[in-house]
C-alpha positions in Angstrom: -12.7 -0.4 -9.7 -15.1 0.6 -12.4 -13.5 1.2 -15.7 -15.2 3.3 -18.2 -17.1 1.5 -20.8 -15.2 4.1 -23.7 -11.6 2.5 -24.6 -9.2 5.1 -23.9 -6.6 5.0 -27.3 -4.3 7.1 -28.8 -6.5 7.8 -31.7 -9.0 8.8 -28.7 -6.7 11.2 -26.9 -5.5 13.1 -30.5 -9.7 13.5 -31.4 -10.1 15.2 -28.3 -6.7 17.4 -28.4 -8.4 18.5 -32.0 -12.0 19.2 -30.9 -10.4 21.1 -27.4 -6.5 22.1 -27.8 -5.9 21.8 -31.3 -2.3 23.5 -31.3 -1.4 20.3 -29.4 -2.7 17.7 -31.3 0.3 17.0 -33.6 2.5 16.4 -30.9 4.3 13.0 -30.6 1.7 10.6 -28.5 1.9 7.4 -26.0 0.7 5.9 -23.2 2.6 6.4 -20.3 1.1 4.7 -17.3 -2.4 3.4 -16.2 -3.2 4.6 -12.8 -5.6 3.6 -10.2 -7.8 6.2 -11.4 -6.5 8.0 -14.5 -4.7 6.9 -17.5 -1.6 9.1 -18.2 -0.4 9.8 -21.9 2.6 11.4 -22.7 2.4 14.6 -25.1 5.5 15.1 -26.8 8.8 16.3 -24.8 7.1 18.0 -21.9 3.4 17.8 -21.5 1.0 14.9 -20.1 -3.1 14.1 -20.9 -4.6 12.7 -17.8 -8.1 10.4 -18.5 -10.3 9.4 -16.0 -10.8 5.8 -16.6 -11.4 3.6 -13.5 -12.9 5.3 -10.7 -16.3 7.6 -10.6 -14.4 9.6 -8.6 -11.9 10.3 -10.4 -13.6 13.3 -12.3 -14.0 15.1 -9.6 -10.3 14.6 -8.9 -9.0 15.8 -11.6 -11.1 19.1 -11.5 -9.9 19.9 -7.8 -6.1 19.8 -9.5 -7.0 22.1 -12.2 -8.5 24.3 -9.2 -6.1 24.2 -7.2 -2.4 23.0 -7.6 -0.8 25.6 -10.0 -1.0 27.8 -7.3 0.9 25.5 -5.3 3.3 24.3 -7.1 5.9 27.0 -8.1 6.6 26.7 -3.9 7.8 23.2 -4.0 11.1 22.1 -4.1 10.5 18.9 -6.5 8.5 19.0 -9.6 4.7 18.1 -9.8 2.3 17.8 -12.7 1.3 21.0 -13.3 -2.1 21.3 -15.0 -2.0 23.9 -18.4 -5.4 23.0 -20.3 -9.1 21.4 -18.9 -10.9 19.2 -21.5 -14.5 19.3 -20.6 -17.2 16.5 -21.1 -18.2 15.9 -24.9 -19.7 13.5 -27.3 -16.5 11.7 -27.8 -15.5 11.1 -24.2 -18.0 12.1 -21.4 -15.7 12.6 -18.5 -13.3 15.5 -18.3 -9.7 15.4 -18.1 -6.8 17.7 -18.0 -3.3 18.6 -19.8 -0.2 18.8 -17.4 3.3 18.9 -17.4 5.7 15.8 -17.8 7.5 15.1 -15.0 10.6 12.4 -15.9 11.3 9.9 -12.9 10.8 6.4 -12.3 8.3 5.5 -9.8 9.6 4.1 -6.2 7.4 1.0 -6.6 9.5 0.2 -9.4 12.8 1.8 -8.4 13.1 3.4 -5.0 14.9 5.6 -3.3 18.6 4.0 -2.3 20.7 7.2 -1.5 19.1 7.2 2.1 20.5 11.0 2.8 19.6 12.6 -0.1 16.1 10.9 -0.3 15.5 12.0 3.7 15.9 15.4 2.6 14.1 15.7 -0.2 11.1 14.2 0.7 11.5 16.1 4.1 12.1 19.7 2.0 8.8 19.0 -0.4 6.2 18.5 2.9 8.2 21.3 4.4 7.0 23.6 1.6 3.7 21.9 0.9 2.4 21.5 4.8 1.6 25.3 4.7 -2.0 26.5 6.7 -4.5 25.7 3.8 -6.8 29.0 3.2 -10.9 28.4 4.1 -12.6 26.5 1.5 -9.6 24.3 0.6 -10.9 20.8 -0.4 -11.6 18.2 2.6 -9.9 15.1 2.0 -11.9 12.0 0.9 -11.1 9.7 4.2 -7.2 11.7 4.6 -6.2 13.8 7.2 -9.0 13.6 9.3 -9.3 12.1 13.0 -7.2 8.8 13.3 -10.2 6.8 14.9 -12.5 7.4 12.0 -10.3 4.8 10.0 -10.6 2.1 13.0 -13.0 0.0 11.1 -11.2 0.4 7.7 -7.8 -0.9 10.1 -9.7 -3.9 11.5 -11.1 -5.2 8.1 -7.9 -4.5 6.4 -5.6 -6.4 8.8 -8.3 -9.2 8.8 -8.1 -9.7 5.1 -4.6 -9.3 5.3 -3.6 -12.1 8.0 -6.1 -14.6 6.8 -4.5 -14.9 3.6 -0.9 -15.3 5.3 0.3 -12.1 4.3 0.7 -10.6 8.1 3.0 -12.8 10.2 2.8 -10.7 13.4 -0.8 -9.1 13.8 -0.5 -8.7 17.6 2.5 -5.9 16.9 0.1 -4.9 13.7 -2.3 -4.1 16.3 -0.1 -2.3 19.0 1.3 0.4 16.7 -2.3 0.7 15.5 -3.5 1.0 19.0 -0.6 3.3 20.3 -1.2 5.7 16.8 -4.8 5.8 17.8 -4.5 6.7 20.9 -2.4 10.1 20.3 -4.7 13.2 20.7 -5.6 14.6 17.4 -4.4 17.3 15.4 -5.0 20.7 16.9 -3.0 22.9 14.6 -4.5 24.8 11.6 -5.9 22.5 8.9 -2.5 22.5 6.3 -2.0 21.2 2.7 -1.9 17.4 2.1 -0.6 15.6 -0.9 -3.1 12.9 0.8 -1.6 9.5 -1.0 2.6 10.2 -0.8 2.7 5.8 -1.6 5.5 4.8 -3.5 3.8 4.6 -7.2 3.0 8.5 -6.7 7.1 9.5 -6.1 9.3 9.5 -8.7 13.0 8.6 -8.5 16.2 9.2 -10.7 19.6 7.9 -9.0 18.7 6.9 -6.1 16.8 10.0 -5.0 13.7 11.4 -5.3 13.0 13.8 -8.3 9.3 13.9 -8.5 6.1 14.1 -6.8 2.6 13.2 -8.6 -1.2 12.2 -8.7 -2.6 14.9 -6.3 -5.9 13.5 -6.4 -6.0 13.8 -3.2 -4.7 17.3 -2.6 -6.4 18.0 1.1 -6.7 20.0 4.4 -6.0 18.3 7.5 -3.5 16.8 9.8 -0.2 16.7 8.4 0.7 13.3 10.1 -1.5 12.1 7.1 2.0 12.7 4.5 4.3 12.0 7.8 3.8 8.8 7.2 5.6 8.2 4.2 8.9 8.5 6.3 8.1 4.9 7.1 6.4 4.1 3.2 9.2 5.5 1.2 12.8 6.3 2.6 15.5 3.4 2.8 16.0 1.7 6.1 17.6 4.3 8.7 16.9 7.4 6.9 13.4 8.2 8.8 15.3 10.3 11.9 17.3 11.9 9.3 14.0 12.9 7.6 12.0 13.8 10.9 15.1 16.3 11.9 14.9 17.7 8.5 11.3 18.2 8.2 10.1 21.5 9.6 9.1 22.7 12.2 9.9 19.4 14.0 7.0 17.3 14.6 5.7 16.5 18.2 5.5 13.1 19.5 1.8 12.8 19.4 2.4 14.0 15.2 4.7 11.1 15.1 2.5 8.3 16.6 -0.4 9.3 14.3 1.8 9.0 11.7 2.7 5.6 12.4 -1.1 4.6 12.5 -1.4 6.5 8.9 2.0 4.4 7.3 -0.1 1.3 8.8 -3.0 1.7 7.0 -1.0 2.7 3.8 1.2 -0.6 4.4 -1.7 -2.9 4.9 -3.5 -1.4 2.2 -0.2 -2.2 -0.7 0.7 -5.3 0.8 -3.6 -6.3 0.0 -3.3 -4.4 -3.4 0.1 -6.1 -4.4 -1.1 -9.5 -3.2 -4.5 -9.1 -5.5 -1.3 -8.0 -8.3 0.3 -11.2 -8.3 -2.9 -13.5 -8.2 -4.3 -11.2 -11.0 -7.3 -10.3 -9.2 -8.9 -7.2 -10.4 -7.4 -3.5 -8.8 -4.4 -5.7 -8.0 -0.7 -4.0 -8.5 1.9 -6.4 -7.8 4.6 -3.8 -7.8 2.8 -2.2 -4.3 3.4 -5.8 -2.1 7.2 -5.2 -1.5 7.6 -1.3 -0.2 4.5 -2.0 2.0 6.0 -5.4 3.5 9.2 -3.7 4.1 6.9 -0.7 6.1 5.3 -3.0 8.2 8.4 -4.9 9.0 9.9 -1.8 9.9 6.7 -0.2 12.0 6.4 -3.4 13.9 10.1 -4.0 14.7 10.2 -0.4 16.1 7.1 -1.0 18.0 9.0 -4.6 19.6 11.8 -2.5 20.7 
């Protein structure tokens, strides 16, 4: 990670709301969550200013949003951050960043989903809506929803890192869901919207359910197995056939196994991230280790049977 050498304050964020958006720089400010690559602030009742802060790539992130998501978002069934105003690069702050709209949840890192039903079939109505043929010149994604096999080396190191430090107890059945995902043939449908990074700390819950989706960073084109795989990520134990008869049209069996090879990568890659939160490492998140442990447990158990 590569934080930004400006501190981002709330002194900051109102300077830049008066050079760019004045009418909203008397609203009621506070910091509302530092993300892996933006740090959000809440803007009184109902709006939200999103900073990059830790990643160069962040910038360009934020722009493909502004481009591209409030078209999107009036056609999906949960709320998303919608962006309202662009603050471009200045003296103050050299990046730019974007106003959106508040969207009230808790994330499922923190609190997940527990009311298995409801959960299955909202997160099964949102990519039912969202996976819709993406229209030519749609953003690729960075590394998303793209050819399984392309990831095989990011796989290999991942599972390396995580089973020399004890974190993987099984890598064998690691390996043969891996394996079995990889070897699916490909995607050959048209190239359909991606949220790109559905992991717990992006869905937001309220009850027991899901009530929010956000961060779509890495809003893409490509196989939709990419998002499939947070049946396995996200949903309470049992509720992942509930979600797959929901979600439409029904996915094919090669969709599925991909799937399984994405929610492997994505459990790998939280299990590392939380591990590097509780030893304080830097990029570390400790709230990530225990919904990606409970994904791999339940990817490997299915593969056993």
């Amino acid at each position: 990670m590569t934080h930004t050498e400006i501190e981002i304050t709330a002194e900051l964020v109102r300077e830049l709301l008066r050079d760019q958006h004045p009418d909203l720089a008397d609203r009621s400010l506070e910091l509302g969550a530092r993300g892996w690559d933006n740090q959000v602030w809440r803007l009184g009742d109902d709006l939200a200013v999103r900073l990059p802060w830790a990643t160069q790539t962040a910038d360009a992130l934020l722009r493909k949003e502004y481009a591209w998501l409030p078209a999107l978002a009036p056609h999906l069934p949960l709320p998303v951050p919608v962006p309202q105003r662009l603050g471009e690069p200045s003296g103050r702050f050299p990046r730019p960043w974007i106003v959106t709209t508040w969207v009230p949840g808790a994330p499922a890192d923190r609190a997940p989903a527990t009311r298995a039903a409801d959960a299955a079939d909202n997160l099964a109505a949102f990519l039912t809506a969202l996976h819709r043929p993406a229209p030519t010149g749609a953003p690729a994604g960075r590394d998303r929803g793209g050819p399984l096999a392309d990831r095989a080396e990011q796989f290999t190191k991942m599972l390396a890192s995580a089973t020399e430090l004890g974190l993987v107890s099984d890598p064998g059945a690691v390996r043969a869901v891996w394996k079995d995902a990889a070897a699916a043939p490909d995607w050959a449908g048209p190239a359909l919207w991606l949220h790109g990074d559905l992991h717990p700390a992006n869905v937001l819950t309220a009850d027991g359910a899901f009530c929010g989706v956000i961060d779509f960073g890495d809003l893409c084109a490509g196989d939709p197995a990419c998002d499939l795989a947070a049946a396995w990520i996200l949903l309470p134990d049992g509720a992942a056939d509930r979600f797959h008869d929901a979600y439409q049209p029904a996915p094919d069996a090669a969709t599925l196994r991909r799937a399984r090879g994405w929610a492997v990568l994505r459990a790998l890659a939280g299990i590392l991230i939380g591990d590097a939160g509780v030893h304080g490492r830097p990029g570390g998140k400790p709230t990530w280790g225990p919904p990606a442990r409970t994904a791999l447990r339940r990817l490997t158990a299915a593969a056993r049977r």
